[in-house]
N, CA and C atoms as an extended XYZ file, in Angstrom:
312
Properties=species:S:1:pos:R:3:atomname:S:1:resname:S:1:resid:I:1 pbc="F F F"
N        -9.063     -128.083       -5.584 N   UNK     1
C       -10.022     -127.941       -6.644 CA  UNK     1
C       -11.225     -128.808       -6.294 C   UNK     1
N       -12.364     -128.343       -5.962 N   UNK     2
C       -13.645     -129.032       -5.924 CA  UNK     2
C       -14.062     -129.591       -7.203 C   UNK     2
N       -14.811     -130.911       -6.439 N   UNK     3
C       -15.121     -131.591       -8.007 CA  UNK     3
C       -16.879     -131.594       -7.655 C   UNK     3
N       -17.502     -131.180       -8.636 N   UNK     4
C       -19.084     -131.312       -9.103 CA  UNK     4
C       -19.331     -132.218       -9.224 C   UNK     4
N       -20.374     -132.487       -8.136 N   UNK     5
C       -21.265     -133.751       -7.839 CA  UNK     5
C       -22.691     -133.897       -8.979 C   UNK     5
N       -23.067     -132.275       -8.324 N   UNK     6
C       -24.816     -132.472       -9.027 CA  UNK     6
C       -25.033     -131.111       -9.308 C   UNK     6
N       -26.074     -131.084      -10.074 N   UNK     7
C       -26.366     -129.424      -10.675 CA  UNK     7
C       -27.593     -129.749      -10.731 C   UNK     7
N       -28.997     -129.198       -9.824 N   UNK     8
C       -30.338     -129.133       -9.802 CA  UNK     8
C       -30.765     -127.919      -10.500 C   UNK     8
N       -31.088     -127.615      -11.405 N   UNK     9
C       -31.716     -126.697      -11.994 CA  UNK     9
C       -32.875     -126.351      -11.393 C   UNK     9
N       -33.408     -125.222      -11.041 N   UNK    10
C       -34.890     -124.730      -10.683 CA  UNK    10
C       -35.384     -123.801      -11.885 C   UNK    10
N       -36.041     -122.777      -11.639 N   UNK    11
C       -36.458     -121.349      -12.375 CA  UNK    11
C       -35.904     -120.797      -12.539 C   UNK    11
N       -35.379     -120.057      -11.686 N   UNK    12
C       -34.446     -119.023      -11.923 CA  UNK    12
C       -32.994     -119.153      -10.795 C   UNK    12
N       -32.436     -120.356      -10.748 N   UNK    13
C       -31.569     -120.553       -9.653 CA  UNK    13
C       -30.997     -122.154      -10.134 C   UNK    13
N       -29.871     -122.423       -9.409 N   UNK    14
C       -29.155     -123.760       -9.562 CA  UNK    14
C       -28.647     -124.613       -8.365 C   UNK    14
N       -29.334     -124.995       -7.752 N   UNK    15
C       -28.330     -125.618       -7.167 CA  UNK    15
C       -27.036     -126.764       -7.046 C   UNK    15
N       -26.430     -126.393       -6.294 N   UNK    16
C       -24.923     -127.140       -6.602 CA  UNK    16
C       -24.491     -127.707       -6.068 C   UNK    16
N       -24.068     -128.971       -5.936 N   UNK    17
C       -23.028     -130.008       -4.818 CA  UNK    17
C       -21.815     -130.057       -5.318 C   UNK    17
N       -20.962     -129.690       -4.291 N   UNK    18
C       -19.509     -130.075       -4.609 CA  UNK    18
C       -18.882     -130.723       -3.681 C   UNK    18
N       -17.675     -131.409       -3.986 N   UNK    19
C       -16.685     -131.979       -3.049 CA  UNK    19
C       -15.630     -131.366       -2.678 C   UNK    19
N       -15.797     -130.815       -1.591 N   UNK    20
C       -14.282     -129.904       -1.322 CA  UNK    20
C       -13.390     -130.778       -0.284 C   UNK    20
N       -12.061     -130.045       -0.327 N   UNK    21
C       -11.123     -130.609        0.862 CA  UNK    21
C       -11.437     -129.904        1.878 C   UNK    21
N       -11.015     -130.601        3.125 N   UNK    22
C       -11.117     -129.484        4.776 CA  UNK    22
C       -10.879     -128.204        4.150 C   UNK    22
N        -9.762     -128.232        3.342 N   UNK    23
C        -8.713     -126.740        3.453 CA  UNK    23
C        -9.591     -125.818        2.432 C   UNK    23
N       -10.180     -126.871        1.471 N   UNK    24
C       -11.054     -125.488        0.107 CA  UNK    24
C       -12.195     -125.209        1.840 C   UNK    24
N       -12.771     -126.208        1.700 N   UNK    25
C       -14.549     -125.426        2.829 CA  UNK    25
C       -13.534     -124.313        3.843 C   UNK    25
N       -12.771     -124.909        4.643 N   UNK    26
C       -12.428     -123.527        4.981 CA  UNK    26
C       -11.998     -121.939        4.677 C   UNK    26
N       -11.476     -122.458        3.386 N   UNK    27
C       -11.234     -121.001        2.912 CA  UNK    27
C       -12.595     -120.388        2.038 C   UNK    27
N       -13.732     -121.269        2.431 N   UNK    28
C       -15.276     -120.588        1.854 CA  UNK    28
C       -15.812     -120.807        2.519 C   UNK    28
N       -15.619     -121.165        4.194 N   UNK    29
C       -17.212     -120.945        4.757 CA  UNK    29
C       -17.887     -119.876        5.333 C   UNK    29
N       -16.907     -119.150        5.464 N   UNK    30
C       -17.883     -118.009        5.837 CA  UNK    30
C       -18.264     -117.103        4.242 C   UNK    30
N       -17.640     -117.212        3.395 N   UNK    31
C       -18.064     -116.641        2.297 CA  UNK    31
C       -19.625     -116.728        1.548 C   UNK    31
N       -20.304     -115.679        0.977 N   UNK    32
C       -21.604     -115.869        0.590 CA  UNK    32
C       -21.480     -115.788       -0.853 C   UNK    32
N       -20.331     -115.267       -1.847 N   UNK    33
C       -19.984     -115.042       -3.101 CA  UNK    33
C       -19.097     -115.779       -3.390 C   UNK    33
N       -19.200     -117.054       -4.461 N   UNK    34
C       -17.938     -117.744       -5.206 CA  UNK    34
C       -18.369     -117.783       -6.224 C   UNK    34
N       -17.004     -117.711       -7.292 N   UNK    35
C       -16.905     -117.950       -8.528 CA  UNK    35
C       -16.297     -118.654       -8.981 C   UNK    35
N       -17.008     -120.001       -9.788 N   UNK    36
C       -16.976     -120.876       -9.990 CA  UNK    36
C       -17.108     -121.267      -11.635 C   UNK    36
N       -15.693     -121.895      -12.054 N   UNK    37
C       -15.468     -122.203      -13.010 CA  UNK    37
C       -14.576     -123.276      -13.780 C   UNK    37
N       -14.847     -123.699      -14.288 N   UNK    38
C       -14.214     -125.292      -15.245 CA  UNK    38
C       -12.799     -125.130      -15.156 C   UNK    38
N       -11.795     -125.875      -14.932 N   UNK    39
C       -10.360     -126.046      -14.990 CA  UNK    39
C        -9.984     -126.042      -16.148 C   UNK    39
N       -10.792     -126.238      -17.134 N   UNK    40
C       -10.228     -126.199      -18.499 CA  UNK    40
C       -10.546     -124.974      -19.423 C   UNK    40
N       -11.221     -124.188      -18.144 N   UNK    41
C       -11.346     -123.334      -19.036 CA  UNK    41
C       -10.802     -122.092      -19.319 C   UNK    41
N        -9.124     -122.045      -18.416 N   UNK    42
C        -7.905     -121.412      -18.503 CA  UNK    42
C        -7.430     -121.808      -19.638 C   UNK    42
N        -7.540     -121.356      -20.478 N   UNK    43
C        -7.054     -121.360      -21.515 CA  UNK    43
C        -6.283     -120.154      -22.352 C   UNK    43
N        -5.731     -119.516      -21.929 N   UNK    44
C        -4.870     -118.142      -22.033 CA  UNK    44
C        -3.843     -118.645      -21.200 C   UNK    44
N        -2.363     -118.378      -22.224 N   UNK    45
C        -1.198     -117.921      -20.822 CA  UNK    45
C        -0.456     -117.009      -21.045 C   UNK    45
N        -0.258     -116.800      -19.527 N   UNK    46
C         0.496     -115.570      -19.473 CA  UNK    46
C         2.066     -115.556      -18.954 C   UNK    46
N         2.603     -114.324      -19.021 N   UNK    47
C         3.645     -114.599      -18.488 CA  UNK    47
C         4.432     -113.913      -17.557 C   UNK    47
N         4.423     -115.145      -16.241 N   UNK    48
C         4.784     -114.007      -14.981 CA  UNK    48
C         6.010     -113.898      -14.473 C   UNK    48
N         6.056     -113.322      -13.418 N   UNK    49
C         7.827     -112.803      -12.836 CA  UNK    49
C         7.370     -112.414      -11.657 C   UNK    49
N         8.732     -111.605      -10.842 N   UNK    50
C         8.976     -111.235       -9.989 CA  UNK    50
C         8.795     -109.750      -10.486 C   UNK    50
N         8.650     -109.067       -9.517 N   UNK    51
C         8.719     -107.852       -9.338 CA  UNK    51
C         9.838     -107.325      -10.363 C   UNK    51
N         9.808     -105.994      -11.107 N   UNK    52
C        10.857     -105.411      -11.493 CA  UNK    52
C        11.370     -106.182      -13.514 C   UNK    52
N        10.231     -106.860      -13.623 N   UNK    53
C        10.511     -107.331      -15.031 CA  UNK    53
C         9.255     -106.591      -15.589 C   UNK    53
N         9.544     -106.580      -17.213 N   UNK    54
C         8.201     -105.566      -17.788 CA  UNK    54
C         7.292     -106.368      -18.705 C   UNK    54
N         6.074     -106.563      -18.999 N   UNK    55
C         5.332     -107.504      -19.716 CA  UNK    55
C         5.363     -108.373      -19.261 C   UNK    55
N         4.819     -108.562      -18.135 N   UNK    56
C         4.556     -109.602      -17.248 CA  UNK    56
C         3.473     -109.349      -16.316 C   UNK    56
N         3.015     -110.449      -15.642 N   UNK    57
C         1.829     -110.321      -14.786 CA  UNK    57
C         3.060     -110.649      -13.047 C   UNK    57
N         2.982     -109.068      -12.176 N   UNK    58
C         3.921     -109.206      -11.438 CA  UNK    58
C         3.453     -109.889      -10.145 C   UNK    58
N         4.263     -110.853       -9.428 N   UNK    59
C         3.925     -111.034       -8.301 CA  UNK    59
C         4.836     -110.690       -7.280 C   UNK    59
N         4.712     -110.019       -6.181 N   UNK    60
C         5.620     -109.913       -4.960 CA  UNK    60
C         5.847     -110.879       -4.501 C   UNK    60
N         7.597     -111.396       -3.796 N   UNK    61
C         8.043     -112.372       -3.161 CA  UNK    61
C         6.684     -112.418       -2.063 C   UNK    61
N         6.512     -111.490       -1.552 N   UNK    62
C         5.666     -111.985        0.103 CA  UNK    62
C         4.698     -112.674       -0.360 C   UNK    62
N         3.585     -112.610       -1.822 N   UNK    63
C         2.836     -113.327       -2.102 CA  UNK    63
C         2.780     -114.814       -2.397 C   UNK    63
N         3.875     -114.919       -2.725 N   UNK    64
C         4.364     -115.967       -3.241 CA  UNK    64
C         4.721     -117.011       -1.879 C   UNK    64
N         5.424     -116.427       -0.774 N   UNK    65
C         5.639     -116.815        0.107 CA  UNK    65
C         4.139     -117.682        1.078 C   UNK    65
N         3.597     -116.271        1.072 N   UNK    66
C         1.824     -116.406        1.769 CA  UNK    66
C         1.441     -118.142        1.079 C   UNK    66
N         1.860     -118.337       -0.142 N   UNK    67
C         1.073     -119.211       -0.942 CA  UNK    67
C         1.820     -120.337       -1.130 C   UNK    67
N         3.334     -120.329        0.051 N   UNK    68
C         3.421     -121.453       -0.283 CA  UNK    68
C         4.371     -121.912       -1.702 C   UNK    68
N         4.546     -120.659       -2.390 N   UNK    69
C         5.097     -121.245       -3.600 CA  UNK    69
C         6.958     -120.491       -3.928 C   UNK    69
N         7.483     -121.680       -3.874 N   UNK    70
C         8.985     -121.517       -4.099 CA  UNK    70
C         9.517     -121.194       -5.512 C   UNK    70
N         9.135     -121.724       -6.381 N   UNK    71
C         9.410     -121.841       -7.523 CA  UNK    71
C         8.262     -121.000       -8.444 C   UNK    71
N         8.319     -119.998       -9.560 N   UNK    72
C         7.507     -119.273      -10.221 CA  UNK    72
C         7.770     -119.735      -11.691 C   UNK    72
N         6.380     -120.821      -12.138 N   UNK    73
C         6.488     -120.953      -13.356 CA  UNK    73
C         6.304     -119.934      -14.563 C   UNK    73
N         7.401     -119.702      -15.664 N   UNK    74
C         6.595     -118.499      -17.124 CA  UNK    74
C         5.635     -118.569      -17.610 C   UNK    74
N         5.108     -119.669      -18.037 N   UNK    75
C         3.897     -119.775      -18.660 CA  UNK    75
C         2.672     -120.167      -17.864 C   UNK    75
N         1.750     -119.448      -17.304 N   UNK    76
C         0.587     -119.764      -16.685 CA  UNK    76
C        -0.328     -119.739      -17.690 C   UNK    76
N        -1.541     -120.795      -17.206 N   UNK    77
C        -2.959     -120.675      -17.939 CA  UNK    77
C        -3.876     -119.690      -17.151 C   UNK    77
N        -4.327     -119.223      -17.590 N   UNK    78
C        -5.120     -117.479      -17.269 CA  UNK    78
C        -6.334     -117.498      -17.857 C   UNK    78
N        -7.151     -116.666      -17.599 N   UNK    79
C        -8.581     -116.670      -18.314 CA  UNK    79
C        -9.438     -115.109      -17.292 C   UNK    79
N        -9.728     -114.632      -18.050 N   UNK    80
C       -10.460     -113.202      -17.745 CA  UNK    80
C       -12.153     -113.737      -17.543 C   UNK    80
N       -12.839     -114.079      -16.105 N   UNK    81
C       -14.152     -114.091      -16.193 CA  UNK    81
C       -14.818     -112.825      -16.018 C   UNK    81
N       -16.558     -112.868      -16.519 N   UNK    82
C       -16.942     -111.487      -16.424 CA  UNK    82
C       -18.272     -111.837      -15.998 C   UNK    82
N       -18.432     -111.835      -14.395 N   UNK    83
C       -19.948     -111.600      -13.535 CA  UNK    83
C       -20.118     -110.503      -13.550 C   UNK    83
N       -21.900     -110.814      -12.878 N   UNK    84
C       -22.534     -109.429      -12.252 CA  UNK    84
C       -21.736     -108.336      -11.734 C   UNK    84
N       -20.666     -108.803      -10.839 N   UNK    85
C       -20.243     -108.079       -9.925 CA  UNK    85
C       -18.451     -107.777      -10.457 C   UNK    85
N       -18.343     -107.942      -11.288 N   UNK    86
C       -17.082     -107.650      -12.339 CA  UNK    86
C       -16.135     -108.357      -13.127 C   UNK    86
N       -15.247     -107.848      -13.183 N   UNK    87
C       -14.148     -109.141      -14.217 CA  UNK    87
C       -13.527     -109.322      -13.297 C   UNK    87
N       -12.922     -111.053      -13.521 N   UNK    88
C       -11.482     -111.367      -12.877 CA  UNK    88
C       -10.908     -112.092      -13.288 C   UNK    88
N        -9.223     -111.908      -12.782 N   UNK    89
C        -8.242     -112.687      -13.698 CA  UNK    89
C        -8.089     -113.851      -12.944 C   UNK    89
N        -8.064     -115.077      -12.833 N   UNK    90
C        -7.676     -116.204      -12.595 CA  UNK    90
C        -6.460     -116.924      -13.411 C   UNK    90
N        -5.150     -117.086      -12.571 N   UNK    91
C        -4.191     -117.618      -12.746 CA  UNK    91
C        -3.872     -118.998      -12.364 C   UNK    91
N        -3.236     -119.733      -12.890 N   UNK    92
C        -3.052     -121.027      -12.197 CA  UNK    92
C        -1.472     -120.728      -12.240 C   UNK    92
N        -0.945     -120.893      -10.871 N   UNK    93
C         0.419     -120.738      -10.409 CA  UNK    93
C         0.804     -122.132      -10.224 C   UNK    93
N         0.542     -122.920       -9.724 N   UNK    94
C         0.818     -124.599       -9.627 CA  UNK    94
C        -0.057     -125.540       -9.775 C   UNK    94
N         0.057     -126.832       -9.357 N   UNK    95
C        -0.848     -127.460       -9.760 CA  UNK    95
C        -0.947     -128.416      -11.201 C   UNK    95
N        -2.290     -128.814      -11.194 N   UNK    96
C        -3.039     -129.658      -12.475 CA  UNK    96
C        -1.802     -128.686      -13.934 C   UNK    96
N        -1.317     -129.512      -14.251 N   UNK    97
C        -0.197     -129.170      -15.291 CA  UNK    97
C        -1.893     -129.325      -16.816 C   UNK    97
N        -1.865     -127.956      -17.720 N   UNK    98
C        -2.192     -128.281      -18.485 CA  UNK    98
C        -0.847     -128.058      -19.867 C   UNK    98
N        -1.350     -128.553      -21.091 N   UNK    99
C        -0.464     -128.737      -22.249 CA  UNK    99
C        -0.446     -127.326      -22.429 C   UNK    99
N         1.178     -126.854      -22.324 N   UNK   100
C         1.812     -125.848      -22.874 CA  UNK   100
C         2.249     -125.757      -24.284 C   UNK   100
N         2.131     -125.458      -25.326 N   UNK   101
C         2.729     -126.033      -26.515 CA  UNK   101
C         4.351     -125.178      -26.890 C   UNK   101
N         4.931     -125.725      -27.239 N   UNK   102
C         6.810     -125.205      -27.366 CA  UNK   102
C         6.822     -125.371      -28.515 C   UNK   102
N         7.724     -123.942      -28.998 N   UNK   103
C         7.807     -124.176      -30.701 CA  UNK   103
C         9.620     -123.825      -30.116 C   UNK   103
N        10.095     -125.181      -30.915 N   UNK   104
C        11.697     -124.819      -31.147 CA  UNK   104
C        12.386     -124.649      -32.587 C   UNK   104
């Protein structure tokens, strides 16, 4: 997760400093399009699985694998953004734990 240094405002444009790890700049340097948004501002959760369950947001083992992730938490924080160039779902699969609330 990059952390925001500075935000220069111009006219019609922003520029932006961030702090990334080796591993974020690499997985954006050749990229010319990112979308960029507040950690807190997952605020929707959803609820995911494996393949083959219904009302759920599904993920395939191989994806899961690709990413590194052993364990598949139920309750993710989610959030639907909507650019120029379309909507997208952003999931948080691990990571920065936000407050889940439990009713027993």
């Amino acid at each position: 997760m990059a952390n925001l240094l500075n935000i220069d405002l111009k006219k019609n444009t922003a520029l932006v400093t961030l702090e990334l790890t080796e591993e974020e700049y690499h997985n954006i340097k050749s990229q010319r399009n990112l979308l960029v948004v507040p950690i807190n501002a997952l605020s929707d959760f959803l609820t995911t699985g494996r393949l083959g369950n219904s009302n759920r947001v599904m993920l395939p083992n191989k994806i899961l694998k690709k990413g590194g992730i052993e364990t598949l938490r139920k309750k993710v924080p989610s959030n639907i953004f909507k650019t120029k160039n379309g909507k997208f779902l952003v999931i948080q699969l691990e990571g920065y734990a936000l407050e889940i609330p439990e009713f027993k």
